[in-house]
mmCIF file as gemmi writes it, N, C-alpha and C atoms, coordinates in Angstrom:
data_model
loop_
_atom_site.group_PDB
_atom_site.id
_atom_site.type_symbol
_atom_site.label_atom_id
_atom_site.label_alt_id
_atom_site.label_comp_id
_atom_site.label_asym_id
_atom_site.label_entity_id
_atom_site.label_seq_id
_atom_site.pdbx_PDB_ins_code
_atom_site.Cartn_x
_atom_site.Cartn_y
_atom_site.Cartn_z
_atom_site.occupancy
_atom_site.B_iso_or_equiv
_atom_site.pdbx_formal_charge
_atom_site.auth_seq_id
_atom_site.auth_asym_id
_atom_site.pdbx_PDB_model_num
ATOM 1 N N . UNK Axp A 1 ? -84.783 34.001 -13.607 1 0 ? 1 A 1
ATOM 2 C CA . UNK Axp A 1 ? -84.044 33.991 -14.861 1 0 ? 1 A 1
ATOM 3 C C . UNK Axp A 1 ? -82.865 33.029 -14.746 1 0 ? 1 A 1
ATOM 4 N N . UNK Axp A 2 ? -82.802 32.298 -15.803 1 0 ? 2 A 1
ATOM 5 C CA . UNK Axp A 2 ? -81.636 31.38 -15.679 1 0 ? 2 A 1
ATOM 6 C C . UNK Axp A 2 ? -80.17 31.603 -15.997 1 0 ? 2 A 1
ATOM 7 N N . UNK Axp A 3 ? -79.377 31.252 -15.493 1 0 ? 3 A 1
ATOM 8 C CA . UNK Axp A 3 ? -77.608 31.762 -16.106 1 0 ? 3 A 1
ATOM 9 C C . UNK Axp A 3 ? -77.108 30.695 -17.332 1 0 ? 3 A 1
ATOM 10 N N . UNK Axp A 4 ? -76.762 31.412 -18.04 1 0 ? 4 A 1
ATOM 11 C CA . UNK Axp A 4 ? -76.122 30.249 -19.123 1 0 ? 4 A 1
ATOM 12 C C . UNK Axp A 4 ? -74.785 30.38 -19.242 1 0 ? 4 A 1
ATOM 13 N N . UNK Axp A 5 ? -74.718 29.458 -19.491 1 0 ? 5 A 1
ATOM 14 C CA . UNK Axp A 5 ? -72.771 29.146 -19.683 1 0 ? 5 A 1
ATOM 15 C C . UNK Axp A 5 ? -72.089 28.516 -21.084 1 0 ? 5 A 1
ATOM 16 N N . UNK Axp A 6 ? -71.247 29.339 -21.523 1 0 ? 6 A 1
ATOM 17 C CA . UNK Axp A 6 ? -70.347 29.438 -22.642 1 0 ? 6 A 1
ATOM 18 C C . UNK Axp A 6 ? -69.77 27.908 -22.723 1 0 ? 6 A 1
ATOM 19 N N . UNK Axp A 7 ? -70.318 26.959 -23.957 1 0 ? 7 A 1
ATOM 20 C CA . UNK Axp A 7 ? -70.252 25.548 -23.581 1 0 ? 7 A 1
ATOM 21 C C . UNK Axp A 7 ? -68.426 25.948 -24.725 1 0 ? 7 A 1
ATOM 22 N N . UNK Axp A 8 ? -67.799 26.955 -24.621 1 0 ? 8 A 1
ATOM 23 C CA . UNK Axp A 8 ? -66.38 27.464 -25.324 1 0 ? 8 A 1
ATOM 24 C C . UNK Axp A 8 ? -65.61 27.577 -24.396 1 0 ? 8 A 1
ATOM 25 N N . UNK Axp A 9 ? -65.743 28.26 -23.172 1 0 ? 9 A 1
ATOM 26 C CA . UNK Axp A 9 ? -64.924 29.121 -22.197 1 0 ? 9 A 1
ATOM 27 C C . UNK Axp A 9 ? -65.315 28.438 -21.205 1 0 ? 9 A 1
ATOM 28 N N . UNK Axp A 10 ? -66.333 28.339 -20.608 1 0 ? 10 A 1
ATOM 29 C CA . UNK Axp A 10 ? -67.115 28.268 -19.246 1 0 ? 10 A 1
ATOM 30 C C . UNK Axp A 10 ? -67.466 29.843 -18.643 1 0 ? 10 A 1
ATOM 31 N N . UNK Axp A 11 ? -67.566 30.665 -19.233 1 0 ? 11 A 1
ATOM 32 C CA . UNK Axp A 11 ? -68.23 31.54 -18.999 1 0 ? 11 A 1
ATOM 33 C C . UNK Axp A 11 ? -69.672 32.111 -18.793 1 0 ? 11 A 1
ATOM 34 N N . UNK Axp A 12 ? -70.144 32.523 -17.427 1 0 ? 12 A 1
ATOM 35 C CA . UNK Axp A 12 ? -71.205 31.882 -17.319 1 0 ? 12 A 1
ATOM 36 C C . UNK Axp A 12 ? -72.345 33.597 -17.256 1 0 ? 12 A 1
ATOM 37 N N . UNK Axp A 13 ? -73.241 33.293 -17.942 1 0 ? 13 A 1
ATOM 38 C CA . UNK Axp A 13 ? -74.225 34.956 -18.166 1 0 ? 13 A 1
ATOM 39 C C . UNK Axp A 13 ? -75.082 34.808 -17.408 1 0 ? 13 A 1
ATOM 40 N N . UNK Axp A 14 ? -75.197 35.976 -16.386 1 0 ? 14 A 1
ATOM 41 C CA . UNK Axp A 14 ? -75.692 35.875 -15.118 1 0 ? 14 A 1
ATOM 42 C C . UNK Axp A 14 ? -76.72 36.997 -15.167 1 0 ? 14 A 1
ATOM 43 N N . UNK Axp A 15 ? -78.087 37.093 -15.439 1 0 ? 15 A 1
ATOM 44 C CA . UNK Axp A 15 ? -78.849 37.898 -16.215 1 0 ? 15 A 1
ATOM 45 C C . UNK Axp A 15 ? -79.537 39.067 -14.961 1 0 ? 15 A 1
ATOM 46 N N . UNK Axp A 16 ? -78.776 38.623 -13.535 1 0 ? 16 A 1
ATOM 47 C CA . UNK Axp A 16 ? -79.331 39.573 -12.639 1 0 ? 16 A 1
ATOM 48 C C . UNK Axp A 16 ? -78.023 40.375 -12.951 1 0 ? 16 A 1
ATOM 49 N N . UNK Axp A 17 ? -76.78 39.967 -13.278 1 0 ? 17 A 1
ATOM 50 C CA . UNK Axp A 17 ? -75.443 40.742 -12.925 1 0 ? 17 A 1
ATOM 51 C C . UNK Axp A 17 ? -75.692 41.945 -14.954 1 0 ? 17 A 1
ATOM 52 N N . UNK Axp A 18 ? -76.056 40.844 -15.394 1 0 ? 18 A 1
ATOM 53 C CA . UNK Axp A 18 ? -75.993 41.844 -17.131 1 0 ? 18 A 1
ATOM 54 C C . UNK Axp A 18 ? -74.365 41.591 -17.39 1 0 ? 18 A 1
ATOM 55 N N . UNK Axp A 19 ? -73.955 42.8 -17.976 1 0 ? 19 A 1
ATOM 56 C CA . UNK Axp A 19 ? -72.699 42.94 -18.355 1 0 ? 19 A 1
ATOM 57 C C . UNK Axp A 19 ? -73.281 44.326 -18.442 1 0 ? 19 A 1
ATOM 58 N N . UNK Axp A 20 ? -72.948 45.355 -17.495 1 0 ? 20 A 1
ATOM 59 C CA . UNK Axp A 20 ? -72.718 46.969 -17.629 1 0 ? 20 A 1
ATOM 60 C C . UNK Axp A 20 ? -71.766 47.568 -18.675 1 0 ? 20 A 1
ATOM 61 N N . UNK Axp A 21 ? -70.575 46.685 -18.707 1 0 ? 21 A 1
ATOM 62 C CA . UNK Axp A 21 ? -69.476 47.313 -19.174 1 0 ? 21 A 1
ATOM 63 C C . UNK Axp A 21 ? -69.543 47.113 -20.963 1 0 ? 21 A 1
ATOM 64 N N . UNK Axp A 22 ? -70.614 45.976 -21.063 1 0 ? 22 A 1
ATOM 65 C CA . UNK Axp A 22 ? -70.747 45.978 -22.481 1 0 ? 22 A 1
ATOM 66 C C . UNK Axp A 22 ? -72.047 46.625 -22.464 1 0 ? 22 A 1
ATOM 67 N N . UNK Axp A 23 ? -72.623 46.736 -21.839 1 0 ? 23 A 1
ATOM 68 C CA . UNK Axp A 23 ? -74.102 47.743 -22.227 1 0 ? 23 A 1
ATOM 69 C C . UNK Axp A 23 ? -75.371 46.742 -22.272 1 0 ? 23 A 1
ATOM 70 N N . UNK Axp A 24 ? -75.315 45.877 -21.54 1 0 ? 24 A 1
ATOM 71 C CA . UNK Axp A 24 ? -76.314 44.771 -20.966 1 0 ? 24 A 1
ATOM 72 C C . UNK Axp A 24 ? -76.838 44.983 -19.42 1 0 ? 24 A 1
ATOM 73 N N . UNK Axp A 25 ? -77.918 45.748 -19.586 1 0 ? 25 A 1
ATOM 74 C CA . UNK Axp A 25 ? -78.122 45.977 -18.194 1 0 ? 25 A 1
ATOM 75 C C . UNK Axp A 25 ? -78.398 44.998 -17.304 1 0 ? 25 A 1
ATOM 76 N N . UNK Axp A 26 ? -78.501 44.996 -16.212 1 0 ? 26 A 1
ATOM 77 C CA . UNK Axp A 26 ? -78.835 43.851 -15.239 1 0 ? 26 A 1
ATOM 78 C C . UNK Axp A 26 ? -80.294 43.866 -15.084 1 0 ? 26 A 1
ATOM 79 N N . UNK Axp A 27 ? -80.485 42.549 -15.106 1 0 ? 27 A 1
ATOM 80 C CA . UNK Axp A 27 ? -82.138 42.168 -15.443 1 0 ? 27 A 1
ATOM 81 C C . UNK Axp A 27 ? -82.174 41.973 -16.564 1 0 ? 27 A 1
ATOM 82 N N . UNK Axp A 28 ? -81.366 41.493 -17.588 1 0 ? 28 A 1
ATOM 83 C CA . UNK Axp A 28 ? -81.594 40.984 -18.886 1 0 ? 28 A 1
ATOM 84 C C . UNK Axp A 28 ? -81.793 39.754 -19.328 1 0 ? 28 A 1
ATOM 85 N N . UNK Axp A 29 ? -82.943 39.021 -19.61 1 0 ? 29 A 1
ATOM 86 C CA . UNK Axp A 29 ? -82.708 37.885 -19.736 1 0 ? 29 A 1
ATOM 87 C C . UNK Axp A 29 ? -81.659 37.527 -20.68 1 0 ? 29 A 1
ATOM 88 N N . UNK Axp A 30 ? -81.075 36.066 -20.737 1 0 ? 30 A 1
ATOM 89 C CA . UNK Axp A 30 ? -80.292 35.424 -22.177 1 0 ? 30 A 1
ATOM 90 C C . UNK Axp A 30 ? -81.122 35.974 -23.401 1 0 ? 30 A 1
ATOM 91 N N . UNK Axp A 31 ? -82.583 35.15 -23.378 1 0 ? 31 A 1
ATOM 92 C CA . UNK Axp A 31 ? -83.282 35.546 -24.637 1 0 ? 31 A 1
ATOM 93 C C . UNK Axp A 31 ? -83.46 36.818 -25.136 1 0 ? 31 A 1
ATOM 94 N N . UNK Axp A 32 ? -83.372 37.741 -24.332 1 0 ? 32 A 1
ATOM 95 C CA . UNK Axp A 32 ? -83.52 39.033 -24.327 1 0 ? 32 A 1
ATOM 96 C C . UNK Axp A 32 ? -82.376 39.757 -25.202 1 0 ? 32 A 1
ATOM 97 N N . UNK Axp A 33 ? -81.167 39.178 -24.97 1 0 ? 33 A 1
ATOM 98 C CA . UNK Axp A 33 ? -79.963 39.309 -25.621 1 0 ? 33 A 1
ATOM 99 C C . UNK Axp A 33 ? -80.059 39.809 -27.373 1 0 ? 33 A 1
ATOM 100 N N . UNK Axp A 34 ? -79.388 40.887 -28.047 1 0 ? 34 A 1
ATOM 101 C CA . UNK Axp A 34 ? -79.309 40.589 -29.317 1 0 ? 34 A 1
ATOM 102 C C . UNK Axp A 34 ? -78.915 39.477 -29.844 1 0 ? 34 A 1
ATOM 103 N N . UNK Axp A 35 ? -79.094 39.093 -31.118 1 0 ? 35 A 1
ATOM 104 C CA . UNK Axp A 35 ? -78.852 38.19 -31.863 1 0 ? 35 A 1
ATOM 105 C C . UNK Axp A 35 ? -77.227 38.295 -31.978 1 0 ? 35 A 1
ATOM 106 N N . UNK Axp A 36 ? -76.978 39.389 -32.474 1 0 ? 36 A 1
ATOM 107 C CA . UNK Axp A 36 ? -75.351 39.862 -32.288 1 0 ? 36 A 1
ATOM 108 C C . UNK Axp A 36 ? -74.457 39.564 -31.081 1 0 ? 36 A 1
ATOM 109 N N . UNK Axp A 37 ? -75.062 39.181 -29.835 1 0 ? 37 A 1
ATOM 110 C CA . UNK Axp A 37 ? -74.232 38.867 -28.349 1 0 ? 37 A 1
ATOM 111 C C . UNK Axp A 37 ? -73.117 38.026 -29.387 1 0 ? 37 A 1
ATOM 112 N N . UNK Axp A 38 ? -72.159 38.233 -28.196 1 0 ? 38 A 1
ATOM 113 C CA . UNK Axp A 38 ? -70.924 37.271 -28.26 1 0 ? 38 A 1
ATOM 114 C C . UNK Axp A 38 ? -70.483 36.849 -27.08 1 0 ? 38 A 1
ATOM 115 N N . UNK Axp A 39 ? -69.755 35.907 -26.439 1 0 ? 39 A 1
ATOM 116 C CA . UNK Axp A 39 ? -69.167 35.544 -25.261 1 0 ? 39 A 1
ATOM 117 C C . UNK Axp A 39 ? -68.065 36.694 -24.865 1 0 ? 39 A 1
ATOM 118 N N . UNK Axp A 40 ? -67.758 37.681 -24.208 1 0 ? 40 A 1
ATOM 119 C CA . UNK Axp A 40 ? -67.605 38.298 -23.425 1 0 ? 40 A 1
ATOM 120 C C . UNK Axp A 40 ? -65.379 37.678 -23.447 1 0 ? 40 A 1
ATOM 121 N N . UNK Axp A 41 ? -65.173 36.908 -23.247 1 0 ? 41 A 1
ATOM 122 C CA . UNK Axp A 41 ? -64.528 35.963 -22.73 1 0 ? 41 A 1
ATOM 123 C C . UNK Axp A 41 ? -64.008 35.639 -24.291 1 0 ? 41 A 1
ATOM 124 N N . UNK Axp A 42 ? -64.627 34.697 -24.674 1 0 ? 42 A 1
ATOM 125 C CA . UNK Axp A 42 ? -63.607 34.12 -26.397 1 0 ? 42 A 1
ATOM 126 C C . UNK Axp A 42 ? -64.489 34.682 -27.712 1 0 ? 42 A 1
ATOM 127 N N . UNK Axp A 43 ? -65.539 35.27 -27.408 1 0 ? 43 A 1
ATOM 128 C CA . UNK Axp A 43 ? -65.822 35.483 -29.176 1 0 ? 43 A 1
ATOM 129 C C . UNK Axp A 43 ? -67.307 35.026 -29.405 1 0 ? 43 A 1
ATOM 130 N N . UNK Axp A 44 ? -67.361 33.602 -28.958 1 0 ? 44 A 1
ATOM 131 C CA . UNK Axp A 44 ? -68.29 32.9 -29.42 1 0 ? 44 A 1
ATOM 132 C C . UNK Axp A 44 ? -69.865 33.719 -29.401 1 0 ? 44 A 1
ATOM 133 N N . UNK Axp A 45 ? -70.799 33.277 -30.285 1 0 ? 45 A 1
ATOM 134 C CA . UNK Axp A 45 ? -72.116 33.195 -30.202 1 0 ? 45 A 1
ATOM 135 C C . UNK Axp A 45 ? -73.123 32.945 -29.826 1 0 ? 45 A 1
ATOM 136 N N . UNK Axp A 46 ? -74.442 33.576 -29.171 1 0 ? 46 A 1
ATOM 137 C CA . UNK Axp A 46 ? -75.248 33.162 -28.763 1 0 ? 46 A 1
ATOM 138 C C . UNK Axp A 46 ? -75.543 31.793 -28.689 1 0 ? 46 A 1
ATOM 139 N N . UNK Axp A 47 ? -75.365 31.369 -29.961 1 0 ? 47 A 1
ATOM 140 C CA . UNK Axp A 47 ? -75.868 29.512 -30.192 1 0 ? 47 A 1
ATOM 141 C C . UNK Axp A 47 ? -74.871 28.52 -29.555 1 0 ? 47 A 1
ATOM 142 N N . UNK Axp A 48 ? -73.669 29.449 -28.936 1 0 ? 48 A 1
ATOM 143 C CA . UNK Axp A 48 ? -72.496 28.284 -27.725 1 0 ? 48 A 1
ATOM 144 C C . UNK Axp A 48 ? -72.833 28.489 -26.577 1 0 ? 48 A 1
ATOM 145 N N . UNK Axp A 49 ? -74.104 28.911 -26.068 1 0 ? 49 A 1
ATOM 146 C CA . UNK Axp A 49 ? -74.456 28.451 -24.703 1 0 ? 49 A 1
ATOM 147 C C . UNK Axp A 49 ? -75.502 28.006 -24.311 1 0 ? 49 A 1
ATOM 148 N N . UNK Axp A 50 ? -75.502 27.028 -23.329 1 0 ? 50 A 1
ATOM 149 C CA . UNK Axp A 50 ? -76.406 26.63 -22.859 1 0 ? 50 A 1
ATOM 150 C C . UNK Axp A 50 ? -76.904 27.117 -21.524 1 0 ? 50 A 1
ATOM 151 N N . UNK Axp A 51 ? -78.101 26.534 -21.388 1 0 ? 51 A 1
ATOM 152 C CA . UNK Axp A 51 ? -78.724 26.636 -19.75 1 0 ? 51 A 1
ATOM 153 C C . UNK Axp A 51 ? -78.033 26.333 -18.731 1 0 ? 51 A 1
ATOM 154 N N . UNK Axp A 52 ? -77.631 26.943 -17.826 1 0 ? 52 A 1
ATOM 155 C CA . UNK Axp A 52 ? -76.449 26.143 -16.494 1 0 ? 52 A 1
ATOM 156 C C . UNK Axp A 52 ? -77.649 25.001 -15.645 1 0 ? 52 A 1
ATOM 157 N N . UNK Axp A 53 ? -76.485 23.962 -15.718 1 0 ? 53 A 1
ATOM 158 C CA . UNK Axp A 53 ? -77.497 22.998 -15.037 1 0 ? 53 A 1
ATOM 159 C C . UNK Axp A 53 ? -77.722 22.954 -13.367 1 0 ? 53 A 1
């Protein structure tokens, strides 16, 4: 699974780590994500990140 990163913050979604604390379990892919995700970090939307290169 790939990590993507907040092309807003540099915040980077790490789909073995999830986000527990928002209720993203670990093992989630990005795509897997609701449509509703936001960056964790500033706000932003699914559609401000990309694939980490």
């Amino acid at each position: 699974m790939k990590k993507y990163v907040c092309s807003v913050c540099g915040y980077v979604y790490d789909p073995e780590k999830g986000i527990p604390e928002e209720g993203i379990a670990p093992g989630t892919a990005f795509e897997d994500l609701p449509d509703s995700f936001v960056c964790p970090v500033c706000g932003v939307g699914k559609e401000d990140f990309e694939p980490e290169a």
